[in-house]
CHARMM internal coordinates of N, CA and C (Angstrom, degrees):
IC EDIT
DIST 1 N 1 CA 1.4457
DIST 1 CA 1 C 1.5242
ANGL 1 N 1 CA 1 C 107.25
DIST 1 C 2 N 1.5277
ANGL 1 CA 1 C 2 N 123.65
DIHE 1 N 1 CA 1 C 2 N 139.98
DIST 2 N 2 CA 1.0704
ANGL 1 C 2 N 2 CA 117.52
DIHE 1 CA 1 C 2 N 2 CA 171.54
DIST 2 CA 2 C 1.1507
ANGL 2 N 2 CA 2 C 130.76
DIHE 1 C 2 N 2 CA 2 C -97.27
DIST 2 C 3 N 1.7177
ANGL 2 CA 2 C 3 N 129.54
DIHE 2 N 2 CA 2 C 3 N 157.22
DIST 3 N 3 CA 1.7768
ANGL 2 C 3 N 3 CA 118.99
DIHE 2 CA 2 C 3 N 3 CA -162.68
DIST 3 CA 3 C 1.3939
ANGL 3 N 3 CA 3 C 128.66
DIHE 2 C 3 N 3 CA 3 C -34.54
DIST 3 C 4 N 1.9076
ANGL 3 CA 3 C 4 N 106.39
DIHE 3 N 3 CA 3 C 4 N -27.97
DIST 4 N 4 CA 1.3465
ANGL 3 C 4 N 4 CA 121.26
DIHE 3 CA 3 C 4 N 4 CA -179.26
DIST 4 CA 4 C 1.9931
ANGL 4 N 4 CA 4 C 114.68
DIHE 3 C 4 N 4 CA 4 C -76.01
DIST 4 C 5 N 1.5215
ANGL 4 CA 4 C 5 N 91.35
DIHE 4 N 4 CA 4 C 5 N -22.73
DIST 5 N 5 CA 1.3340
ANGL 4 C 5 N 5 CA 90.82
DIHE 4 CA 4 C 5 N 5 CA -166.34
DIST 5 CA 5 C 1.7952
ANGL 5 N 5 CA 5 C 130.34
DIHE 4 C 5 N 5 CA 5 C 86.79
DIST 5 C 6 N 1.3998
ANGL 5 CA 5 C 6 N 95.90
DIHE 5 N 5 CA 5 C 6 N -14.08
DIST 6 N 6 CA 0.9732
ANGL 5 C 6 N 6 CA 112.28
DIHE 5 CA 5 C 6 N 6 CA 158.18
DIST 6 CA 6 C 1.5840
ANGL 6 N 6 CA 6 C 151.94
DIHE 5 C 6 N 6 CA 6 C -45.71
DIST 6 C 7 N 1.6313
ANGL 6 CA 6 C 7 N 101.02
DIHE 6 N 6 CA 6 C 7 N -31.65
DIST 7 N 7 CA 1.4159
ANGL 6 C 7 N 7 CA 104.06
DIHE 6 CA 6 C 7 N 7 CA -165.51
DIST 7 CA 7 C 2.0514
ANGL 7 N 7 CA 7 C 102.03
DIHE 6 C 7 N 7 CA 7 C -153.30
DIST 7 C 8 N 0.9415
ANGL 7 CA 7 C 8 N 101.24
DIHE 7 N 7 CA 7 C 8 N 132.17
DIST 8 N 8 CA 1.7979
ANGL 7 C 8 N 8 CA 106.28
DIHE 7 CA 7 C 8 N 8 CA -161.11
DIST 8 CA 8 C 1.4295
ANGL 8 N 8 CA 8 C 98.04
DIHE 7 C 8 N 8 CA 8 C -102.83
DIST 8 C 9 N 1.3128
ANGL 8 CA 8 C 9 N 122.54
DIHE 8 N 8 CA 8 C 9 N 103.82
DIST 9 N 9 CA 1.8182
ANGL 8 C 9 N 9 CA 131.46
DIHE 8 CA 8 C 9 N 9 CA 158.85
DIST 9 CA 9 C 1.4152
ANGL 9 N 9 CA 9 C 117.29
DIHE 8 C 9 N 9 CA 9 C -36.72
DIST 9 C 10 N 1.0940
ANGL 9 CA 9 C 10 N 152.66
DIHE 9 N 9 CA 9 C 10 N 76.73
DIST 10 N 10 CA 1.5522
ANGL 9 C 10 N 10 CA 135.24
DIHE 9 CA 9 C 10 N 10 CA -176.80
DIST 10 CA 10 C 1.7761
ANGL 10 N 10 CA 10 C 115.59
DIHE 9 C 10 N 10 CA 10 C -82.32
DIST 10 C 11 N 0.9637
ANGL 10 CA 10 C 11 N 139.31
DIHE 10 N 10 CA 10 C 11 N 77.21
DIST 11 N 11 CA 1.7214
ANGL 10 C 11 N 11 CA 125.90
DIHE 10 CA 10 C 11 N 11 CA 155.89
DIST 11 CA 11 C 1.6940
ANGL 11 N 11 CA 11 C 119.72
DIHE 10 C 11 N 11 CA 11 C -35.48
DIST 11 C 12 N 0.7951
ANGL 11 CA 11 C 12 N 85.60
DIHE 11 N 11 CA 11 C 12 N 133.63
DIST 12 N 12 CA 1.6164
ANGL 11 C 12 N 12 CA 123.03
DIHE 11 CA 11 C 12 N 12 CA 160.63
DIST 12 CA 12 C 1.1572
ANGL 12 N 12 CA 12 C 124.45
DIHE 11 C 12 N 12 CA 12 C -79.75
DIST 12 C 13 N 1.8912
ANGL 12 CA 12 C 13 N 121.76
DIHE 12 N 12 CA 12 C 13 N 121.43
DIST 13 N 13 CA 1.4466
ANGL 12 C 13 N 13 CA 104.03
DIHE 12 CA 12 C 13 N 13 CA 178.32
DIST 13 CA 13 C 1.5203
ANGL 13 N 13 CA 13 C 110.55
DIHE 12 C 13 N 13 CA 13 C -51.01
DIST 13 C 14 N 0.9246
ANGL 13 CA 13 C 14 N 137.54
DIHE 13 N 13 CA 13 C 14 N -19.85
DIST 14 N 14 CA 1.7109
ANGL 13 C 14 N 14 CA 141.31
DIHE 13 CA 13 C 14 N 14 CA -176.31
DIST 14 CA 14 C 1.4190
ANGL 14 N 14 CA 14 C 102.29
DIHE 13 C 14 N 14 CA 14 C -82.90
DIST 14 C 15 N 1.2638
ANGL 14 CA 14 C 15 N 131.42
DIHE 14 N 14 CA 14 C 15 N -22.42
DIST 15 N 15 CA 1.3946
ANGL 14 C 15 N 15 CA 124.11
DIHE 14 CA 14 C 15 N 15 CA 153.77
DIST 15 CA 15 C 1.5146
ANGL 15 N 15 CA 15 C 90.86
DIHE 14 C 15 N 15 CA 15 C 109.97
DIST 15 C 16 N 1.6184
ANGL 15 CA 15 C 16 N 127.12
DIHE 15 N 15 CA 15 C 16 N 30.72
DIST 16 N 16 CA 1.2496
ANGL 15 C 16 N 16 CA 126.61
DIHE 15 CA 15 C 16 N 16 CA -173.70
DIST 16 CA 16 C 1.6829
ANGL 16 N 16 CA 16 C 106.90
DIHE 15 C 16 N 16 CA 16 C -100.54
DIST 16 C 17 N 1.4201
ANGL 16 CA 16 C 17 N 114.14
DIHE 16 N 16 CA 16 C 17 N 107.62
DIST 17 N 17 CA 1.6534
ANGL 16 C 17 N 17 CA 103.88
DIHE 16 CA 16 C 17 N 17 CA 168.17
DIST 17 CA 17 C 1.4911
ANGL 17 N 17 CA 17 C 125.74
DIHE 16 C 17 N 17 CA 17 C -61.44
DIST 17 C 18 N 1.4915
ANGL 17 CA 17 C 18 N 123.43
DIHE 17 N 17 CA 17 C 18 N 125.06
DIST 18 N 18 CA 1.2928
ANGL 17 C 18 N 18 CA 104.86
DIHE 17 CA 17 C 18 N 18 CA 149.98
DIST 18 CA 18 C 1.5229
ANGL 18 N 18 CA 18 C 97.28
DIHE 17 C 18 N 18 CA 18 C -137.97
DIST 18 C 19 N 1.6634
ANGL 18 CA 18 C 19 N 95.22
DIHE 18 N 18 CA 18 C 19 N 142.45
DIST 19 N 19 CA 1.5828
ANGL 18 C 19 N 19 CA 115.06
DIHE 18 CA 18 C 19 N 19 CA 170.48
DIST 19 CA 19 C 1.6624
ANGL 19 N 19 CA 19 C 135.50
DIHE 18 C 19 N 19 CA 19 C -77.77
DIST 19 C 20 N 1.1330
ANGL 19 CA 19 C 20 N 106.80
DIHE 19 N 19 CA 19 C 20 N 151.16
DIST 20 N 20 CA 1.7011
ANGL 19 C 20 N 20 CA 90.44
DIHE 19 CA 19 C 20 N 20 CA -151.07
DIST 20 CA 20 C 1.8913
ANGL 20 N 20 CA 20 C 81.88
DIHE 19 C 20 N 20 CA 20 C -144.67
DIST 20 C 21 N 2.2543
ANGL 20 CA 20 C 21 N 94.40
DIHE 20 N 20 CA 20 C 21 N 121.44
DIST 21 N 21 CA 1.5775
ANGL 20 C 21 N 21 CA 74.58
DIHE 20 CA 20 C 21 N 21 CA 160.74
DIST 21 CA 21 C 1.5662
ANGL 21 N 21 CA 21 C 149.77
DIHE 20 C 21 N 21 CA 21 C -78.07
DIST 21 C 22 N 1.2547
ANGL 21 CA 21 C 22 N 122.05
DIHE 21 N 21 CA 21 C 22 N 161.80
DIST 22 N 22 CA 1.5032
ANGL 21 C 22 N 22 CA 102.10
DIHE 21 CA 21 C 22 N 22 CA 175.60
DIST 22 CA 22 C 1.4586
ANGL 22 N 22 CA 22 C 118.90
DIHE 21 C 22 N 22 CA 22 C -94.99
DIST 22 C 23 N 1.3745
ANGL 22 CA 22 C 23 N 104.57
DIHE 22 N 22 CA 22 C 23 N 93.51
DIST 23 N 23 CA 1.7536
ANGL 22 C 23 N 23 CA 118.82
DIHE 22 CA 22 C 23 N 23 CA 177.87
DIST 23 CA 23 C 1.4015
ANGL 23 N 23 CA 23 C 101.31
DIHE 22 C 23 N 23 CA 23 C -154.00
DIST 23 C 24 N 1.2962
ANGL 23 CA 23 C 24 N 99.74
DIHE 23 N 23 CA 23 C 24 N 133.47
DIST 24 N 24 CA 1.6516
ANGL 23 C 24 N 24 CA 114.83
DIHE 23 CA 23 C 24 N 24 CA 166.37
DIST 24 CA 24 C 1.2089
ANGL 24 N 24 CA 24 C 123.80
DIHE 23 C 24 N 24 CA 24 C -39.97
DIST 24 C 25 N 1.4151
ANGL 24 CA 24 C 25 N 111.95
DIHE 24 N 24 CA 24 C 25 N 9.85
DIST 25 N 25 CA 1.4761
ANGL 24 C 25 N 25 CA 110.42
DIHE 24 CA 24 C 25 N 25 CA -161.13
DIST 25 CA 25 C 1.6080
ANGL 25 N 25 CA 25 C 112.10
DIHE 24 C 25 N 25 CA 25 C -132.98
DIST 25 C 26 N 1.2041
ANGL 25 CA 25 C 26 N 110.90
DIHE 25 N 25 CA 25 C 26 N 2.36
DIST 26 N 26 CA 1.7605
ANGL 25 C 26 N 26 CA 146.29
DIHE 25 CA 25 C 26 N 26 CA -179.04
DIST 26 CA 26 C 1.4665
ANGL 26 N 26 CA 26 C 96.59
DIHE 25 C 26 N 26 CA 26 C -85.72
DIST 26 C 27 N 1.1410
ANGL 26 CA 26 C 27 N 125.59
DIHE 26 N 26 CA 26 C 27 N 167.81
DIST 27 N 27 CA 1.5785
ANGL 26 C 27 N 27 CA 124.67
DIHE 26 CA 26 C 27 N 27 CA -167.60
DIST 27 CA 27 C 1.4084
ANGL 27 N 27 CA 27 C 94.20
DIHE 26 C 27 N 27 CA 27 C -136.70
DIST 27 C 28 N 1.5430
ANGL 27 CA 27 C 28 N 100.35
DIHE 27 N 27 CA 27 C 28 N -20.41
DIST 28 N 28 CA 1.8051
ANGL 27 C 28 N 28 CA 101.86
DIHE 27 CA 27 C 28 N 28 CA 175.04
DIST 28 CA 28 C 1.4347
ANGL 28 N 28 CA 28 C 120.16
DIHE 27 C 28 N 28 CA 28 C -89.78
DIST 28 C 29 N 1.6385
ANGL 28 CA 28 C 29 N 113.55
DIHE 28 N 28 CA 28 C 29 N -25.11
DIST 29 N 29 CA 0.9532
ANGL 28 C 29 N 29 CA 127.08
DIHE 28 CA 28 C 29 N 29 CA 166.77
DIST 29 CA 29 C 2.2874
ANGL 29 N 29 CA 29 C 110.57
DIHE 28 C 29 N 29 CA 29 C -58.95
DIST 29 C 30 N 1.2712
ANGL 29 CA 29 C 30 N 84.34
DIHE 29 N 29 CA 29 C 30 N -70.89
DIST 30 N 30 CA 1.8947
ANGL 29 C 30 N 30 CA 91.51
DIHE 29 CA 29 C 30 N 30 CA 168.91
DIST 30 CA 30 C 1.4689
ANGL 30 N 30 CA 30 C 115.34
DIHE 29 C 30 N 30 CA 30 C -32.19
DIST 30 C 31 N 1.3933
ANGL 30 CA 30 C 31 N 111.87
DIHE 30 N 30 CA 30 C 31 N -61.95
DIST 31 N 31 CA 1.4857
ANGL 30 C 31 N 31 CA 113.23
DIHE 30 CA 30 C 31 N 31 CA 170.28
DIST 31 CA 31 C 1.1938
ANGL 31 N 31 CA 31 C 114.81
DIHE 30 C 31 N 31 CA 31 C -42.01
DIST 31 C 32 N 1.5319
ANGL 31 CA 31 C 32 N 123.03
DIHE 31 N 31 CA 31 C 32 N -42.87
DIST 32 N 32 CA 1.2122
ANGL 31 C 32 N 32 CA 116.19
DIHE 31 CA 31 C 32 N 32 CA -157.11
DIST 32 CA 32 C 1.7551
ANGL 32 N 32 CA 32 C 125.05
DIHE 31 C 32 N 32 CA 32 C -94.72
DIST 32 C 33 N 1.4068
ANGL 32 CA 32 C 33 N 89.71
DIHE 32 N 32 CA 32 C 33 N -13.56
DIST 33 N 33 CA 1.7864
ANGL 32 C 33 N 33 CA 118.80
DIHE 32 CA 32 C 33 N 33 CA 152.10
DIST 33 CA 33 C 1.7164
ANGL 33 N 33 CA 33 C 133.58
DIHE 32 C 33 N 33 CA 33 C -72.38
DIST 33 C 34 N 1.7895
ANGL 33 CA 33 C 34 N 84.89
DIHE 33 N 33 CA 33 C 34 N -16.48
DIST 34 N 34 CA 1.3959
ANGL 33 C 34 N 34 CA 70.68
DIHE 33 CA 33 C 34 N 34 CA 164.52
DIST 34 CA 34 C 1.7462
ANGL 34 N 34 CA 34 C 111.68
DIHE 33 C 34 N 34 CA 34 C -150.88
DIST 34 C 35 N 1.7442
ANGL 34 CA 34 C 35 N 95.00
DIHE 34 N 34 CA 34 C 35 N 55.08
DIST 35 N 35 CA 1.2597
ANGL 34 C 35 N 35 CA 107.08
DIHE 34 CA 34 C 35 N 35 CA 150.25
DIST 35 CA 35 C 1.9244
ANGL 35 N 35 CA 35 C 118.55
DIHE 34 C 35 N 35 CA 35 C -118.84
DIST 35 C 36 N 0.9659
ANGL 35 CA 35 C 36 N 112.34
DIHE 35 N 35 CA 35 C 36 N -154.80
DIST 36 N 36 CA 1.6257
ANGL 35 C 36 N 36 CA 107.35
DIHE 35 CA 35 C 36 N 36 CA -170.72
DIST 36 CA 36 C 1.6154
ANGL 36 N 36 CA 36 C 100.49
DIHE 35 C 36 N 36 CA 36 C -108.47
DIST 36 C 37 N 1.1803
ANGL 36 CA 36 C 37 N 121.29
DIHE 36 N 36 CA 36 C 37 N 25.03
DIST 37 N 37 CA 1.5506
ANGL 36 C 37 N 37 CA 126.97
DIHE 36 CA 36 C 37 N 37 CA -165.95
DIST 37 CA 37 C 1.7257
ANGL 37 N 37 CA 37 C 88.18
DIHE 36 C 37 N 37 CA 37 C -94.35
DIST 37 C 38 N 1.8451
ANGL 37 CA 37 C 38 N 105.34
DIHE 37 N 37 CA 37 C 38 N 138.83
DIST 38 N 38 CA 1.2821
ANGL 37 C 38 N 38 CA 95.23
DIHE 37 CA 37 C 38 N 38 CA 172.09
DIST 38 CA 38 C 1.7072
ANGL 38 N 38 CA 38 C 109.90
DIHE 37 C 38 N 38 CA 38 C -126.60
DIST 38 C 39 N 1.1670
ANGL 38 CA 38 C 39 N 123.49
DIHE 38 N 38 CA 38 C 39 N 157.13
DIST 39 N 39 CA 1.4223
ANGL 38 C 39 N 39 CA 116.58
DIHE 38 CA 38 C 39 N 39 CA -166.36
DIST 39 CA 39 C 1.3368
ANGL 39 N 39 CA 39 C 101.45
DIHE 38 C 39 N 39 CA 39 C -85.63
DIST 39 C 40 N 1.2314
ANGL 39 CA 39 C 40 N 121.41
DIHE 39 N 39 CA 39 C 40 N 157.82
DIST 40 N 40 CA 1.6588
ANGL 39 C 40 N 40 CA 135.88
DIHE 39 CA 39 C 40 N 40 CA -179.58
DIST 40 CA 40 C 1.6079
ANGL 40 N 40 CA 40 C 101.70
DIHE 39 C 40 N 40 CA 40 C -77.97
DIST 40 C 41 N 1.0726
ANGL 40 CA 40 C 41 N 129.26
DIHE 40 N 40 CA 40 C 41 N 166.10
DIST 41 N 41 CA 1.3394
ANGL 40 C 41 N 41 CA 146.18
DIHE 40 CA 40 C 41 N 41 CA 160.36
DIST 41 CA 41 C 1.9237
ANGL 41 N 41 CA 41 C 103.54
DIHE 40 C 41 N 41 CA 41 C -69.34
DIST 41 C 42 N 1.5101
ANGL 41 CA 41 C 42 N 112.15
DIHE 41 N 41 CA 41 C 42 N 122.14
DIST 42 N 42 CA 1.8977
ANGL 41 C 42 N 42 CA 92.96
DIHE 41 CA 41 C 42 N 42 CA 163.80
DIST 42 CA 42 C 1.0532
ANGL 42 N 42 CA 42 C 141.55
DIHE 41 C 42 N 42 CA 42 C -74.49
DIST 42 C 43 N 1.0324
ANGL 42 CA 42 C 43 N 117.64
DIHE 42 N 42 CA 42 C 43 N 112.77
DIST 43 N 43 CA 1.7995
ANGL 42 C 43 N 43 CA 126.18
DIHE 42 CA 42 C 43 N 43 CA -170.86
DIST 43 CA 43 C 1.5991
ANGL 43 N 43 CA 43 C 106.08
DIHE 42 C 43 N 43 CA 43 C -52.96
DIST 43 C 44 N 1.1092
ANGL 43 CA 43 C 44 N 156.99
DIHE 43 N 43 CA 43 C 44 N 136.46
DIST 44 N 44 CA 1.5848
ANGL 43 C 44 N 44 CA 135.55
DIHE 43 CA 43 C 44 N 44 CA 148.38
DIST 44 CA 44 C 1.1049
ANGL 44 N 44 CA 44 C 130.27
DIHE 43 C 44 N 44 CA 44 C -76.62
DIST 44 C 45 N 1.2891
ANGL 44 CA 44 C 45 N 136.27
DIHE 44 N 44 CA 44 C 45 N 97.98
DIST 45 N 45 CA 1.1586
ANGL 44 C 45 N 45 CA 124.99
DIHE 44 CA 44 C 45 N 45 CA -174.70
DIST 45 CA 45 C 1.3669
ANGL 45 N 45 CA 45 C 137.44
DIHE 44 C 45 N 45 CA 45 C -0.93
DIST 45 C 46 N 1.6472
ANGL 45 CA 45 C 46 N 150.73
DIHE 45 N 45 CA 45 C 46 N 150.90
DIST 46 N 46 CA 1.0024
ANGL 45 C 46 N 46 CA 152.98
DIHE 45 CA 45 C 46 N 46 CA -176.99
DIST 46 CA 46 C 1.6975
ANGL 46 N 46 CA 46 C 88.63
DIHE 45 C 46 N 46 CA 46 C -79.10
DIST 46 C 47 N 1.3315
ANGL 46 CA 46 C 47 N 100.33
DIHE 46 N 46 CA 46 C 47 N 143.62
DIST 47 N 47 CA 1.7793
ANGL 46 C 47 N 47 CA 103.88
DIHE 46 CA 46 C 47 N 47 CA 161.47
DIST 47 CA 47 C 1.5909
ANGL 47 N 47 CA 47 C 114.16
DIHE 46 C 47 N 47 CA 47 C -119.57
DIST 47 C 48 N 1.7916
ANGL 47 CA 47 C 48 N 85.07
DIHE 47 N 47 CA 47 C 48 N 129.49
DIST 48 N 48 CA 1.6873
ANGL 47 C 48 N 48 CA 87.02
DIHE 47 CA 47 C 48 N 48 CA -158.06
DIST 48 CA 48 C 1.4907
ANGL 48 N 48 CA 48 C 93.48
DIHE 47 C 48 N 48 CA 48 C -114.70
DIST 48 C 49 N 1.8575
ANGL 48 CA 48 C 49 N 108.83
DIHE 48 N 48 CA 48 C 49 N 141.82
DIST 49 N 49 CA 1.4202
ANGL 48 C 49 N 49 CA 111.40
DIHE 48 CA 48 C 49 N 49 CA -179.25
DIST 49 CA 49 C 1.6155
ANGL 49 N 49 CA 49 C 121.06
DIHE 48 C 49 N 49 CA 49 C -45.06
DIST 49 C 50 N 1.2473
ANGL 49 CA 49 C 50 N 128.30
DIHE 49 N 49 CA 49 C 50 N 161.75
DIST 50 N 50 CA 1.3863
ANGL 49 C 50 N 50 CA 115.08
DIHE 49 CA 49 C 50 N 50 CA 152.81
DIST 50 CA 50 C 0.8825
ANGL 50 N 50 CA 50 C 116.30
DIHE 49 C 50 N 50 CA 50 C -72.73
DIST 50 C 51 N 1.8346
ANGL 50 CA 50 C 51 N 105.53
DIHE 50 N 50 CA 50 C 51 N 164.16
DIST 51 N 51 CA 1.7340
ANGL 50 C 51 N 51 CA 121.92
DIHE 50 CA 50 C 51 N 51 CA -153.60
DIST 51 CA 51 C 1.3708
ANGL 51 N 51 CA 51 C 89.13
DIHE 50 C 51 N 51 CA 51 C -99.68
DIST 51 C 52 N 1.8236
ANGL 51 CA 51 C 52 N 108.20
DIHE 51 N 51 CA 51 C 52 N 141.84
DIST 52 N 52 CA 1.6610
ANGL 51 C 52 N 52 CA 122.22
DIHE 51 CA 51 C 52 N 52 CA -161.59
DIST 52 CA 52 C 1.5857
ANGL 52 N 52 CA 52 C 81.20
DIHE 51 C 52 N 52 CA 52 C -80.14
DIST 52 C 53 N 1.2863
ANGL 52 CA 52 C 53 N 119.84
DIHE 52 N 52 CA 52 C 53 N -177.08
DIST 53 N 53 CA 1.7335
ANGL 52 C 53 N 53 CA 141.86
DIHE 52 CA 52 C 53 N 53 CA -178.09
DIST 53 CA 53 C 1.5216
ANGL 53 N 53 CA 53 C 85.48
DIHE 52 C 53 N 53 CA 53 C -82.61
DIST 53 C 54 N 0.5295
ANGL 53 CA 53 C 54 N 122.50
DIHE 53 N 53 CA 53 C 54 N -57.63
DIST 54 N 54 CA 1.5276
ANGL 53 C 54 N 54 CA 97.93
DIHE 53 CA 53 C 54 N 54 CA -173.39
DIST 54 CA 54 C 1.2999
ANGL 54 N 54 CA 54 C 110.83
DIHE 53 C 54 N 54 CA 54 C -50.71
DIST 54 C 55 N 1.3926
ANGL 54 CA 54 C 55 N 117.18
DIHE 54 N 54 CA 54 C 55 N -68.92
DIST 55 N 55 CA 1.6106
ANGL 54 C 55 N 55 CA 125.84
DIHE 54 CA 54 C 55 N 55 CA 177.59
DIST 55 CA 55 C 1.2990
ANGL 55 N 55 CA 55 C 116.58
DIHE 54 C 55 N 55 CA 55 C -23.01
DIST 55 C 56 N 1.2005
ANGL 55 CA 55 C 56 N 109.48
DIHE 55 N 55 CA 55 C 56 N -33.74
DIST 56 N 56 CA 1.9430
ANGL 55 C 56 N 56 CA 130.01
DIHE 55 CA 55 C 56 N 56 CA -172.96
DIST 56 CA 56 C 1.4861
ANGL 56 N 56 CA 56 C 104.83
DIHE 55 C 56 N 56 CA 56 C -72.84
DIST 56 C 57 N 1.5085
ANGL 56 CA 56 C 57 N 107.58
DIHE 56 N 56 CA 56 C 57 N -69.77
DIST 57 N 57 CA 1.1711
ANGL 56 C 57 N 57 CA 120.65
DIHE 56 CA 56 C 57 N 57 CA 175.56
DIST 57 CA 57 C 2.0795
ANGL 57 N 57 CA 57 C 112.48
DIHE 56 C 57 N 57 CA 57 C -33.98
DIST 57 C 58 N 1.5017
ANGL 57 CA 57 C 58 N 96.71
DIHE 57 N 57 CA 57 C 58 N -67.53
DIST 58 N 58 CA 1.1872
ANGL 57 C 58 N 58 CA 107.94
DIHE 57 CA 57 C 58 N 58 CA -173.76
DIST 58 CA 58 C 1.6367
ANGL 58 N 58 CA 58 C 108.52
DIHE 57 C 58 N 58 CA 58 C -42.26
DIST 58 C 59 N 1.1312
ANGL 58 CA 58 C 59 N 103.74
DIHE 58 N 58 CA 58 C 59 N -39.98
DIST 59 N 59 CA 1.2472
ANGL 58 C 59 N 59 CA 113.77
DIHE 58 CA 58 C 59 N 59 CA -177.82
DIST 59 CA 59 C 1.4651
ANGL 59 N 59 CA 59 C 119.59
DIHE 58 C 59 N 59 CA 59 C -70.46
DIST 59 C 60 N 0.8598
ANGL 59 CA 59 C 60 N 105.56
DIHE 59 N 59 CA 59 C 60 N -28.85
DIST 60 N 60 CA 1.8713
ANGL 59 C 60 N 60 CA 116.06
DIHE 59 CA 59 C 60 N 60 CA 164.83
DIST 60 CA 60 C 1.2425
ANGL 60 N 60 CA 60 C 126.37
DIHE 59 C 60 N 60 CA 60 C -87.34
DIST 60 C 61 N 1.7878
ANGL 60 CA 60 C 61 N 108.22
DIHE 60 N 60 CA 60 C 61 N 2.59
DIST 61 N 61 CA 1.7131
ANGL 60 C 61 N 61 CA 104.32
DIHE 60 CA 60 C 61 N 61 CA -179.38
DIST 61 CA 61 C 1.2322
ANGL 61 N 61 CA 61 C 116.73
DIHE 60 C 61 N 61 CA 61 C 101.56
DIST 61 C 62 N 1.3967
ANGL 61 CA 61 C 62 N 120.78
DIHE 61 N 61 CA 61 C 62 N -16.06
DIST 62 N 62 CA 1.3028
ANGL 61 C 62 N 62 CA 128.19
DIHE 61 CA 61 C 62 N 62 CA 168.02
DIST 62 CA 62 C 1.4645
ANGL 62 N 62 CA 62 C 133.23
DIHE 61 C 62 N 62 CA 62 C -85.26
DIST 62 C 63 N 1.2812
ANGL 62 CA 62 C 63 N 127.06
DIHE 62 N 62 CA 62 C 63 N 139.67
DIST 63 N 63 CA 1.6003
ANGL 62 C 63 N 63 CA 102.87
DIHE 62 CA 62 C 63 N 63 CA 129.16
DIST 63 CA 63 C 1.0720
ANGL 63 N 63 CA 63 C 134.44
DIHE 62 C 63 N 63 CA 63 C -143.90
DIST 63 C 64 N 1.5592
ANGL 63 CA 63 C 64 N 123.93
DIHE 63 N 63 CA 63 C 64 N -155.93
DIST 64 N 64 CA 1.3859
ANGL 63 C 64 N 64 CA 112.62
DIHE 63 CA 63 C 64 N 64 CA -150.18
DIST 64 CA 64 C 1.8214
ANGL 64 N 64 CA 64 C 123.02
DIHE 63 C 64 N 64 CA 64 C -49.15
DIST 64 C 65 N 1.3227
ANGL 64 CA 64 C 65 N 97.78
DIHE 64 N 64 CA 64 C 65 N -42.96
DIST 65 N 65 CA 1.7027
ANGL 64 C 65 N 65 CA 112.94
DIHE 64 CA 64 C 65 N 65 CA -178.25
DIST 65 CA 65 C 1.3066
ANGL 65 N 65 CA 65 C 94.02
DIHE 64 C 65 N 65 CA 65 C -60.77
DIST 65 C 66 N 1.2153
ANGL 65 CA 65 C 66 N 106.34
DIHE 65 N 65 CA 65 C 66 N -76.53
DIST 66 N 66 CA 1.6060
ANGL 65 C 66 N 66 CA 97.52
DIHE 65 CA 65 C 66 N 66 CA -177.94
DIST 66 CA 66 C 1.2203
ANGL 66 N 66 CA 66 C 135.15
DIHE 65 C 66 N 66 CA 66 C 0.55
DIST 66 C 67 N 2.0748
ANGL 66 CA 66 C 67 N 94.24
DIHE 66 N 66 CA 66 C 67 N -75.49
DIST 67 N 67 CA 1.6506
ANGL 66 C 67 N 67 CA 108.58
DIHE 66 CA 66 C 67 N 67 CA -174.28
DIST 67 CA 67 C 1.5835
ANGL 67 N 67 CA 67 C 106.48
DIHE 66 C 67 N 67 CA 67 C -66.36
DIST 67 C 68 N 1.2776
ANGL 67 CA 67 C 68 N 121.64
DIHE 67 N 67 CA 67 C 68 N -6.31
DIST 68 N 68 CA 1.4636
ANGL 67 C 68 N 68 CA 122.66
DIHE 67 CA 67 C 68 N 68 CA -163.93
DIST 68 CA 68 C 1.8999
ANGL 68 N 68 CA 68 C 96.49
DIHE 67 C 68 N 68 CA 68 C -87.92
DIST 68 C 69 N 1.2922
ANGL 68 CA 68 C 69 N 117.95
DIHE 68 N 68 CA 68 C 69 N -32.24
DIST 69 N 69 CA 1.0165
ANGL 68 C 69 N 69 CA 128.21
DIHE 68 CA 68 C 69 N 69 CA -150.96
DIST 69 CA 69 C 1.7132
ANGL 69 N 69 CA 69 C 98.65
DIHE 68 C 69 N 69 CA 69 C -97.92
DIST 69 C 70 N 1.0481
ANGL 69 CA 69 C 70 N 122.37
DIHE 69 N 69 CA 69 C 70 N -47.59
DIST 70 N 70 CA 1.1599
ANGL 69 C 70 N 70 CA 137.51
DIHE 69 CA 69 C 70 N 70 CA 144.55
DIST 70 CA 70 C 1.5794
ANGL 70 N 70 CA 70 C 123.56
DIHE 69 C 70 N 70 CA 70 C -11.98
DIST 70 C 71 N 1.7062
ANGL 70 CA 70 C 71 N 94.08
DIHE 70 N 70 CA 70 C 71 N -70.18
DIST 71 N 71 CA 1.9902
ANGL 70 C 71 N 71 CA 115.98
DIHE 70 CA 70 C 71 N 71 CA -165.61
DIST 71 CA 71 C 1.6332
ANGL 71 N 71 CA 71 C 76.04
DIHE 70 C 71 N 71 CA 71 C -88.23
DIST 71 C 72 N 1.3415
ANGL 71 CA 71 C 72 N 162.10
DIHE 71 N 71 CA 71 C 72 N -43.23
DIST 72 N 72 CA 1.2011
ANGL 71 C 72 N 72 CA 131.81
DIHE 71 CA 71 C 72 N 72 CA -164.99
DIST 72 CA 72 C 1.4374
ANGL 72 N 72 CA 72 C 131.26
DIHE 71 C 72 N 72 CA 72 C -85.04
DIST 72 C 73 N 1.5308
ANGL 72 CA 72 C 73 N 110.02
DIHE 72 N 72 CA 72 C 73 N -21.46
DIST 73 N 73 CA 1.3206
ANGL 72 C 73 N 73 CA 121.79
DIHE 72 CA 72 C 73 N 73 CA -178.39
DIST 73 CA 73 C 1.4092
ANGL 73 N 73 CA 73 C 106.16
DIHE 72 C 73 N 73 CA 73 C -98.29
END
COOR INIT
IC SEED 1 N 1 CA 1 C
IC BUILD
């Protein structure tokens, strides 16, 4: 379930997500009220700093000398 309550995660024994809204008026939702499946609590994501220019770079294959060597020649 998400923080809003809004919208129900379902797994798959195959490990396939599909999302299902939460309104009486969803057919996936109904199904899912009246089987024995129970929803998890929502975790919130970890919040992770932004990635320094380098981090970026690195991440693109670069680095610093490189791009320097690159933008000067």
């Amino acid at each position: 379930m998400d923080a809003e309550k809004t919208t129900l995660r379902a797994i798959s024994e195959l490990g396939q997500s599909t999302y299902i809204g939460a309104n009486s008026g969803s057919p996936g939702w109904k199904q899912f009220i009246n089987s024995e499946a129970i929803a998890a609590d929502f975790v919130e994501p970890e919040d992770h700093p932004p990635l320094t220019t380098a981090e970026k770079l690195a991440a693109a294959g670069f680095d610093v000398e490189e791009l320097r060597s690159l933008l000067l020649n």
